[in-house]
N, C-alpha and C positions, 0 to 999 in steps of 0.2 A: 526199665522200659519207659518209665515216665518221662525222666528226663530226654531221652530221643525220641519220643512222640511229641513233645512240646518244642525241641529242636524242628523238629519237620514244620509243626504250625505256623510258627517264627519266619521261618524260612519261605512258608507258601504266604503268609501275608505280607510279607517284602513283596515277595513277586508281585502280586495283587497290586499291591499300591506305586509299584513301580509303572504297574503295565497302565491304570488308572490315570500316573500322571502322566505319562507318554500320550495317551489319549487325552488329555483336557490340554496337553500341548498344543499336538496337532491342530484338533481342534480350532485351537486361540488360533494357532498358524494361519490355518483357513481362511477364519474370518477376516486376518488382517490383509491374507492373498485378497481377498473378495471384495475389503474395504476399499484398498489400492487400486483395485482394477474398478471399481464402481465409482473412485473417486473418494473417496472416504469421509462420506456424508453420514452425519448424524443426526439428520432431520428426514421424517417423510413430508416433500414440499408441501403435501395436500393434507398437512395434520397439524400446521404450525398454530401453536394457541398464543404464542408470546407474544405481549402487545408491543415491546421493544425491536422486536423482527423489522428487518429494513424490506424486505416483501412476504408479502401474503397470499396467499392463493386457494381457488376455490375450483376442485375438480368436480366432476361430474361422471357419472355412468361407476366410479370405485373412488371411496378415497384410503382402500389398501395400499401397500407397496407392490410397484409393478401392474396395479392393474386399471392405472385411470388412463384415459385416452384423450379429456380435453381439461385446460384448465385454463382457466381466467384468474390472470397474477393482476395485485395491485404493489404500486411501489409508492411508500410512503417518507421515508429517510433518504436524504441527500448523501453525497460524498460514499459514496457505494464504490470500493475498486474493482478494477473486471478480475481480479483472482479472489477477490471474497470471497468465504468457503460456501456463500448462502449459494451459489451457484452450481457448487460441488452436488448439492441437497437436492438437484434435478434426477441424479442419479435414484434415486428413490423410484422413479417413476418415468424408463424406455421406455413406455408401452403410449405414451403422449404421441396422439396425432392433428391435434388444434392445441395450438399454446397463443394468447392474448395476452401483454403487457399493457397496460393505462399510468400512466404517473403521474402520480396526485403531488408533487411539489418540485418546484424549479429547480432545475438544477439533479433529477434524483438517478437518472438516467442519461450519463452522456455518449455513450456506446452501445453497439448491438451487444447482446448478453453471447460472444462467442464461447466462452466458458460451460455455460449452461446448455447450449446447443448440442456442444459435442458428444452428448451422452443421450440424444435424442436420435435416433437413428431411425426413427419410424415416421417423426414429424412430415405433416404434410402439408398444415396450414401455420403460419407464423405471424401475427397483427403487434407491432409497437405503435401508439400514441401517446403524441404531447409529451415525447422526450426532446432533449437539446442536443444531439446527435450531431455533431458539425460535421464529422467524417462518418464514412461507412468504408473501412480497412480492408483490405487486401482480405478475402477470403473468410470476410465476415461471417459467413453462413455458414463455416466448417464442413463444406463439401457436402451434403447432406441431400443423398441421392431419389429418397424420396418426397424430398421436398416440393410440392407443385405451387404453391403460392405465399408470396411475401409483401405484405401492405406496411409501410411504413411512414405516413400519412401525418404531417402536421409536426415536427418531427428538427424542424429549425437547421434540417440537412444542406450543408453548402457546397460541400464536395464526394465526389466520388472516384474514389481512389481507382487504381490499377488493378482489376481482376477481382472487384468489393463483389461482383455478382459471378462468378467464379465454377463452373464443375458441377455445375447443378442441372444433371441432365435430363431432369420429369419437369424440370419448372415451365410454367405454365402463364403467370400473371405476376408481376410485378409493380405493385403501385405506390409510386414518390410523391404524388399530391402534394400541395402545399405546403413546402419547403425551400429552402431559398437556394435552390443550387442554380448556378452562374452559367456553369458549362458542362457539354457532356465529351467527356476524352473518349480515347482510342479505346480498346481494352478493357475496357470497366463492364463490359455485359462478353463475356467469357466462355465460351464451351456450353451455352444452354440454348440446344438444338430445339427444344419443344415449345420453347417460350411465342408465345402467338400471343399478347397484352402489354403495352408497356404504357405508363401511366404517368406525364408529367407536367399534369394541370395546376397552376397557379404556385409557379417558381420564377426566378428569376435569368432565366436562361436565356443569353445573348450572343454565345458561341455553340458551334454544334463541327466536330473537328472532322474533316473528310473522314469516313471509313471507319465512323462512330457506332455502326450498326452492323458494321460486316460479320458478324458472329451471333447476327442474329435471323439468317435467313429465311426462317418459318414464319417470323410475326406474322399477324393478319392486321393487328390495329395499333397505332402510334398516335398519340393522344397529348398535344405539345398546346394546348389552350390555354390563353392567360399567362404569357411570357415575355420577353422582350426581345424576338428573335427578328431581325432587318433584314437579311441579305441569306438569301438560298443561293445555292449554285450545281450543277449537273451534279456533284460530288457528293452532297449533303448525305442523299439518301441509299449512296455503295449498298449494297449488299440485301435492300428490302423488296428483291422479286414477287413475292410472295403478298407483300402488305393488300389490304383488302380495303382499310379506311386510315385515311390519315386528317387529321382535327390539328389546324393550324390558326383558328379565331383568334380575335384579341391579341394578336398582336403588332409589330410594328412594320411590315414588311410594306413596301414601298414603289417593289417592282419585281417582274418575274420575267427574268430573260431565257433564252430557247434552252428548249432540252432542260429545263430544272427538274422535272420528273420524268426523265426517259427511263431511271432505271425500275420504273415502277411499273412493270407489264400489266400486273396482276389488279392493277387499282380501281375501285369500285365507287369512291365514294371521297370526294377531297373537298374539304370546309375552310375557304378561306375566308372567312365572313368579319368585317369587324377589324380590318386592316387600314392600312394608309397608302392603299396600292391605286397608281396613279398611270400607269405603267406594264400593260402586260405585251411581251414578244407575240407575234402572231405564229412564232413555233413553240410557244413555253407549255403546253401541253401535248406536245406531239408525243409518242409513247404510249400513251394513256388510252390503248385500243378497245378498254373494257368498263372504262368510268360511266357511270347511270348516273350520280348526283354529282354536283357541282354548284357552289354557294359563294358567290362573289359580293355579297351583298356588304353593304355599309362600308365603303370603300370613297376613292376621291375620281374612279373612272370617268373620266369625260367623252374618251369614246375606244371603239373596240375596232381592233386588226380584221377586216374583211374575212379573212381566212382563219382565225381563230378557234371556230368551232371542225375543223377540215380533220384534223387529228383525232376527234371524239367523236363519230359519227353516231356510236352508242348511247350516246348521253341522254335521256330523258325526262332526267329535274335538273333545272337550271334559275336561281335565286340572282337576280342581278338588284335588288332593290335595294334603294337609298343610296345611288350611286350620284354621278354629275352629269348622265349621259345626255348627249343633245340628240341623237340619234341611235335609230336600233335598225340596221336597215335589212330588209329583205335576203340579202349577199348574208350579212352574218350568220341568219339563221335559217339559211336554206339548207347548211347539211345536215341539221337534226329534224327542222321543221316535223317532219313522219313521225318522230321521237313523240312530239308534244301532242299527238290528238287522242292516244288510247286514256280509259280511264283513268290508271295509276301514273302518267305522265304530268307534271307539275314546271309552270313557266311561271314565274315574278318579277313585274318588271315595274312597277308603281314609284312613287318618291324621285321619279328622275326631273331633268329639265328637256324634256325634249320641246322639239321647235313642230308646228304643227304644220306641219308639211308633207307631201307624197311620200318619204320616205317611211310611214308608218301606217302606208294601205293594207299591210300585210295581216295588219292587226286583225281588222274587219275580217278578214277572210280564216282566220285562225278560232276567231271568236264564234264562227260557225259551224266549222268543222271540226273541232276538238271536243270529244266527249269528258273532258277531267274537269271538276266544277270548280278545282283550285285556280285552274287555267282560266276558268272564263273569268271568274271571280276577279282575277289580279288584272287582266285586260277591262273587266268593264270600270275597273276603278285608277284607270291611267288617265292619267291627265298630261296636255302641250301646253306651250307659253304661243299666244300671238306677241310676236313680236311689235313695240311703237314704231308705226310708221315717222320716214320722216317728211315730215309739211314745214311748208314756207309759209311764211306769212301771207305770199304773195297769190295764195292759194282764196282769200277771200277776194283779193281783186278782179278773180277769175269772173266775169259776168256769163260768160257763153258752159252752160252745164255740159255739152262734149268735149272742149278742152279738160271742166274738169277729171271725166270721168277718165282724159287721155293723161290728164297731170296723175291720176289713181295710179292708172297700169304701169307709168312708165316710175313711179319718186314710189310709191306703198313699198316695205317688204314683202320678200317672198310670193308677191302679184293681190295680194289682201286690197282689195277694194273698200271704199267705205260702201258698196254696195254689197258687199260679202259681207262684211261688217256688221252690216244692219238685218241682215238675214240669218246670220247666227248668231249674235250674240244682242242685241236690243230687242226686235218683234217678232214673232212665226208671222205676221203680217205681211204680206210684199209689199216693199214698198219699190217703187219706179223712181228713176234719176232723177226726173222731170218735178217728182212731188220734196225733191230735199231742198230747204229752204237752209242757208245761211247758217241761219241759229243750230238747226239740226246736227247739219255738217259740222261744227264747232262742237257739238255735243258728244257726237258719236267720237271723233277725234281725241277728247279728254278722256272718255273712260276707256282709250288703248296707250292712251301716255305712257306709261308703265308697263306696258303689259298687261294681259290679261289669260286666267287658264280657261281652257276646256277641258272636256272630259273626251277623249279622241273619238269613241264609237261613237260617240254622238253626233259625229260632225261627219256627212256626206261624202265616201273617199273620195266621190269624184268631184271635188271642192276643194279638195286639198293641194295646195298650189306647191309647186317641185320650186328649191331652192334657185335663185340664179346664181351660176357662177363666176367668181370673181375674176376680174382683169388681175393678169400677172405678168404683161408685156413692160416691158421698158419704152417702145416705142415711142414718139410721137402721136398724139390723136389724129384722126383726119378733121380734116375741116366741117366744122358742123354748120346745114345749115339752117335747121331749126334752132331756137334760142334755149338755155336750160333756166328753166325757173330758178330764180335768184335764192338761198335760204334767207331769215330775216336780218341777219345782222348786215348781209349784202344791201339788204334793201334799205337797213336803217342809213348804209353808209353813203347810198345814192341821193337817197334824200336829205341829208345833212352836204353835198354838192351840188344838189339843185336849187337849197335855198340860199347858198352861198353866192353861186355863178348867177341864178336867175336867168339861167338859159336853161330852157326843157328841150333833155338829150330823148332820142329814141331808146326806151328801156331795154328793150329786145339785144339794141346795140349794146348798151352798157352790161345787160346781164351775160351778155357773151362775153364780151374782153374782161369780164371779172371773173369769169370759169375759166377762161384759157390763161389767162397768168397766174390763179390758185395753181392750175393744173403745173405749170413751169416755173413754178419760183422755186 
């Protein structure tokens, strides 16, 4: 009996150890199914203590496996390949919905981490900084459906590939900041319906390729400041119905011809401030049925299309300062004019060159009626140029004080009297024609040589003398027959033949036949 009772035991601890190792097989099985399918990481990212690790990372809320949600990576070693297994190590930790890269040495980061991505399925926020990223690849982001925001920022990015922002259908915010990309192509913002942010402040961007936005028609805001972009055209902006603000400052654009934002119904708010725009069509904002702000300021504008504001009639901030304008006339800003007097209504029109003439009565009257303090503010601080008259020398020979004050009205610009003259800008004193002495007249005369500014409210609109306008006939003159006072080089030249000849001609006579043959040579 022994011996077959001990046969049996034999035989059941075979079985035993058979079934034993069957099971620590499996097992092993498992976990190498498990390793594969997780990517077969051997690090939990948020536990690495080796001070030789090419990154490091610091989670928050768990630093178990699987259960931290945010981490903040540092990258401190160069020469990192994008299949290094340290990316595999992500797998440790799905459950990541904020992931932050920083790179502490040149060179340590030249790619987005798509490897590391793809086992992030929950990700929603993603930050790389002060990597040297030249490309962002086709698909960079690994499809990654709950993704809503990718800041990429500082980052030495110059291109962007075909379809790099790719199937990202929660995104939301996208920011390129200060990187050097050149151009933005077709295709490279992909399938990402939600995306309303797009961020591409202080790059080098000089091309912008028709129908570069068509797949992005929810945006609200387009943020292109501090670029080098010259020439818009109807086409630029395909596909941005929707946009609500678009920031085009600082850069070099030049001119904006008709229809360059028609396709922009939706537009609320457009910053062109800080250009070289020299040059706008009096249709180049027609479309723009919904624009409130409008910032033209710091530009080479010398003057505006009458009908310019006809297309905006919504428009209620309007920034035109430190332009070249000589005029701002009444025409321009009668279809918002209504626009500018509620409180939250905003006009600046300061830094310009205007000419102090009727063209700028409107002012006065805007300055009364507009309750917005920024409004009054930018009007009480405008300043005109008096234009230098021109004088003859022949202007002290004058003995009879109603010729002079006839020689005033007919030679002065824009009708500026030296008796205007002396009443706004020498004395609040009246002074009468009767009482200008010689020396005076010569006095007041030097300090408009040059020009001189006012400050426009100050000055009485009903003083404000309307431009005359110019002769543009080919014509012949008619026969004049009062004389035109001679300028002085005339006069020098009369007198350098009257002491030749030693005949004294009739000047009246000479100063004519010297107008009429200037006038025909």
């Amino acid at each position: 009996m022994e011996p077959k009772i001990a046969g049996m035991m034999y035989i059941l601890i075979t079985i035993a150890l058979v079934n034993e190792m069957s099971t620590v097989q499996a097992r092993d099985n498992n976990k190498r199914r498990n390793k594969e399918k997780s990517g077969g990481f051997q690090k939990n990212i948020c536990d690495i203590t080796d001070r030789d690790s090419k990154v490091h990372c610091y989670c928050e809320n768990a630093r178990e496996p699987r259960n931290a949600t945010k981490a903040e990576c540092w990258v401190f070693n160069g020469g990192i390949p994008p299949d290094d297994y340290i990316w595999q190590s992500f797998a440790s930790q799905p459950t990541l919905q904020t992931l932050s890269f920083n790179v502490r040495v040149d060179g340590a980061m030249a790619y987005v981490p798509t490897k590391a991505l793809q086992y992030l399925q929950r990700l929603r926020a993603i930050n790389i900084k002060y990597g040297n990223i030249a490309e962002v690849t086709t698909f960079a982001f690994a499809n990654l459906t709950n993704l809503k925001e990718a800041t990429l920022s500082q980052n030495q990015i110059e291109i962007l590939q075909q379809y790099a922002f790719a199937h990202l259908p929660n995104m939301t915010m996208i920011n390129l900041e200060e990187n050097m990309i050149v151009e933005i192509g077709t295709d490279a913002f992909f399938d990402v319906p939600k995306l309303q942010k797009l961020i591409f402040t202080k790059n080098n961007i000089s091309n912008i390729k028709d129908g570069a936005f068509q797949h992005t028609f929810n945006l609200l805001e387009l943020d292109l400041n501090k670029n080098n972009i010259q020439n818009l055209n109807r086409h630029t902006f395909d596909g941005l119905a929707n946009l609500r603000k678009l920031d085009l400052r600082r850069n070099h654009i030049y001119n904006l011809t008709e229809f360059t934002f028609a396709e922009l119904w939706n537009l609320q708010e457009l910053l062109l401030g800080k250009n070289d725009l020299k040059y706008i069509s009096e249709r180049a904002f027609d479309g723009l049925s919904q624009l409130r702000k409008l910032s033209l300021d710091d530009n080479k504008l010398a003057a505006l299309p009458s009908g310019l504001f006809e297309g905006v009639r919504g428009l209620s901030s309007l920034d035109l300062r430190s332009n070249e304008l000589h005029a701002l006339t009444f025409d321009n800003i009668k279809p918002i004019l209504d626009n500018l007097k509620p409180p939250n209504s905003n006009l600046l029109v300061e830094e310009n060159n205007f000419a102090c003439d009727c063209r700028l009565k409107w002012m006065h009257s805007l300055r009364n009626e507009t309750k917005s303090q920024g409004t009054k503010e930018s009007l009480e601080s405008v300043t005109c140029k008096i234009d230098p008259p021109i004088v003859s020398s022949a202007y002290n020979k004058m003995s009879d004080t109603d010729n002079k004050l006839e020689f005033n009205k007919e030679i002065l610009h824009a009708g500026i009297t030296i008796e205007t003259i002396d009443k706004n800008n020498i004395t609040d004193k009246k002074t009468t024609a009767e009482d200008l002495s010689k020396e005076h007249a010569n006095d007041i005369l030097a300090t408009t040589k040059k020009g001189s500014k006012r400050v426009v409210l100050k000055i009485p609109p009903e003083t404000l003398p309307c431009p005359v306008e110019k002769r543009t006939t080919t014509e012949s003159i008619p026969y004049m027959i009062d004389p035109v006072i001679p300028i002085q080089n005339e006069m020098k030249t009369f007198r350098f033949h009257e002491m030749n000849s030693g005949h004294y001609l009739n000047i009246k006579f000479i100063c004519y036949c010297l107008h009429f043959f200037s006038v025909f040579k």
